[in-house]
C-alpha positions in Angstrom: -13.8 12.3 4.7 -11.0 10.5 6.9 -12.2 9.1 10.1 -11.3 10.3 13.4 -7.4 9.5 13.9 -6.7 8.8 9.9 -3.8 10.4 9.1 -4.1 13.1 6.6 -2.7 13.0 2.5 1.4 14.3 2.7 4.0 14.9 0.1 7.7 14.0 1.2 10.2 16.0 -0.1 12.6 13.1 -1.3 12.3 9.8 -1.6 14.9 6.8 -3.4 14.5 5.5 -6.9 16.3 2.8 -8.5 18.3 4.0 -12.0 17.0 1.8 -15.1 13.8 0.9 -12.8 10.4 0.2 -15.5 7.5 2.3 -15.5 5.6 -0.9 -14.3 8.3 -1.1 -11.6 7.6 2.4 -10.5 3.7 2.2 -10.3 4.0 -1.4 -8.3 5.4 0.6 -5.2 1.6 2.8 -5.4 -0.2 -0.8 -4.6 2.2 -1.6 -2.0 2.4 1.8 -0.3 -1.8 1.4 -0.4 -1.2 -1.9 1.4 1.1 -0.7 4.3 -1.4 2.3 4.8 -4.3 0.4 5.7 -2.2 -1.2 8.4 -1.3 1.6 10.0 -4.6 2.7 10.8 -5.6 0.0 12.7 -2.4 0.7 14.9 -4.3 1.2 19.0 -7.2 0.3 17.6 -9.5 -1.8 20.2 -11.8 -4.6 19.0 -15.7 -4.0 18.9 -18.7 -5.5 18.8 -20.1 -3.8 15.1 -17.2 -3.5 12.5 -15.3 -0.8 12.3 -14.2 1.4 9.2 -11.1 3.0 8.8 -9.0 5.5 5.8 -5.7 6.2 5.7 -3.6 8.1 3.1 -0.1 7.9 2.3 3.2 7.9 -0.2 4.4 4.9 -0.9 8.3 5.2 -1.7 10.2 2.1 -3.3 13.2 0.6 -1.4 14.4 -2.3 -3.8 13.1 -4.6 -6.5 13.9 -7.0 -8.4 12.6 -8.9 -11.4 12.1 -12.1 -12.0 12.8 -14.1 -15.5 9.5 -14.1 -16.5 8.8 -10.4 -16.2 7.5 -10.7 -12.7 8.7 -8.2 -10.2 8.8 -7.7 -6.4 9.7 -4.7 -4.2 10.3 -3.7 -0.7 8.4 -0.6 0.6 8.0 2.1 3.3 5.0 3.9 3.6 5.4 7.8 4.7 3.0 10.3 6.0 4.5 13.8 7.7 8.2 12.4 6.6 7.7 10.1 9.7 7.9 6.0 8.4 4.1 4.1 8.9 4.6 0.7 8.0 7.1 -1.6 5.8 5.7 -4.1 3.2 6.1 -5.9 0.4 4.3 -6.6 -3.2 4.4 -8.9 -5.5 3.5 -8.2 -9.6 2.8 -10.7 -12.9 4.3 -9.7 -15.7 1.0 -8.5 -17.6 0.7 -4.8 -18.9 -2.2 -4.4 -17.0 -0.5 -6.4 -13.7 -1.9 -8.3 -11.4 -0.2 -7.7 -7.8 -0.4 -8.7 -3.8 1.1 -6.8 -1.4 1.0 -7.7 2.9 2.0 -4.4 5.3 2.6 -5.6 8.7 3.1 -3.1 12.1 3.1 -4.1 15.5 -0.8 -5.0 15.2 -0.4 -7.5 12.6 -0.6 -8.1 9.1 -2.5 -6.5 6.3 -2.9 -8.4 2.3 -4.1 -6.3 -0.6 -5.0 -7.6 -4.1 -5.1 -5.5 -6.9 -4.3 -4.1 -10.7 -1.5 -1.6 -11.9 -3.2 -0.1 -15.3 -0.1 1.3 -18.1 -1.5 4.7 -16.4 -0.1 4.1 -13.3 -3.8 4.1 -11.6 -3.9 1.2 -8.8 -7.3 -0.5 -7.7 -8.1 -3.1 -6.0 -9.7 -4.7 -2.8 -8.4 -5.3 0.9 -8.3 -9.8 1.4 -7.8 -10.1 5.0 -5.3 -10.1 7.4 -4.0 -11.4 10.5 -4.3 -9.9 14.4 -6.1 -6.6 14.5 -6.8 -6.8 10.1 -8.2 -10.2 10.9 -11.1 -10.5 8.4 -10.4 -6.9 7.4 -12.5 -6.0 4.0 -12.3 -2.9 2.1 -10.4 -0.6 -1.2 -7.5 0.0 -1.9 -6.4 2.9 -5.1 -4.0 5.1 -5.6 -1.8 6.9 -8.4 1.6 8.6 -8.8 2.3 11.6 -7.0 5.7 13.5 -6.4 7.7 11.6 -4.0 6.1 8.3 -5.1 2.6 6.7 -5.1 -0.4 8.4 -3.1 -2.3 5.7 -2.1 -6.0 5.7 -0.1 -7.2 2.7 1.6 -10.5 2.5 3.0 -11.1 -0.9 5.4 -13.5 -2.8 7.8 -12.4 -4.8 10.6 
């Protein structure tokens, strides 16, 4: 069940693709939509004493990409709830079929990184590594899977 303030899982009626864009390609944009998320949720937060927990669903939606020479891949992001922007970000992907990927989302409240695996599904796990300002030494999940529109992505994070 979402915390208090998360916002709540949305479909967005369009969204960009990229002609001649890999399946792999496609399901990267899940782990960084997950990513930029997380992010948002911590927007207004205040700092406690006891750690806090946050959730946030969203769709990730693909900007660009590009691949690298050695079957690497990188994209640019926006992550959408209620067809209103969240958060921009960026993720990075090996070449393996299973692939390996970091993605950072920042907002006005800092920065958020995410590490985790792309399976040939198109199922994202993974774990929240930290972060800078109000992610500082955040902690959680990150998972997601394709969705119409692009990736739906939950993240679930302590701060």
């Amino acid at each position: 069940m979402p915390t208090a303030g998360a916002i709540p899982p949305q479909t967005i009626e369009t969204h960009r693709t990229v002609p001649n864009m890999s399946t792999k390609v496609k399901r990267f944009s899940l782990a960084a939509v997950a990513l930029s998320a997380s992010v948002v949720i911590g927007v207004g937060a205040t700092a406690t004493a006891s750690p806090k927990s946050h959730e946030i669903h969203f769709i990730s939606v693909t900007i660009s990409e590009s691949l690298a020479p050695a079957g690497s891949f990188y994209q640019s992001i926006v992550d959408v709830a209620s067809q209103k922007t969240l958060f921009d970000g960026v993720v990075s992907c090996g070449p393996e079929v299973e692939a390996q990927c970091d993605a950072a989302a920042a907002d006005a409240s800092g920065i958020l990184d995410v590490h985790f695996t792309i399976t040939s599904a198109g199922v994202l796990s993974g774990t929240v590594t930290g972060g800078t300002g109000a992610y500082a030494n955040a902690t959680g999940t990150v998972s997601g899977r394709e969705v119409n529109g692009g990736e739906g992505v939950t993240v679930v994070y302590t701060t």
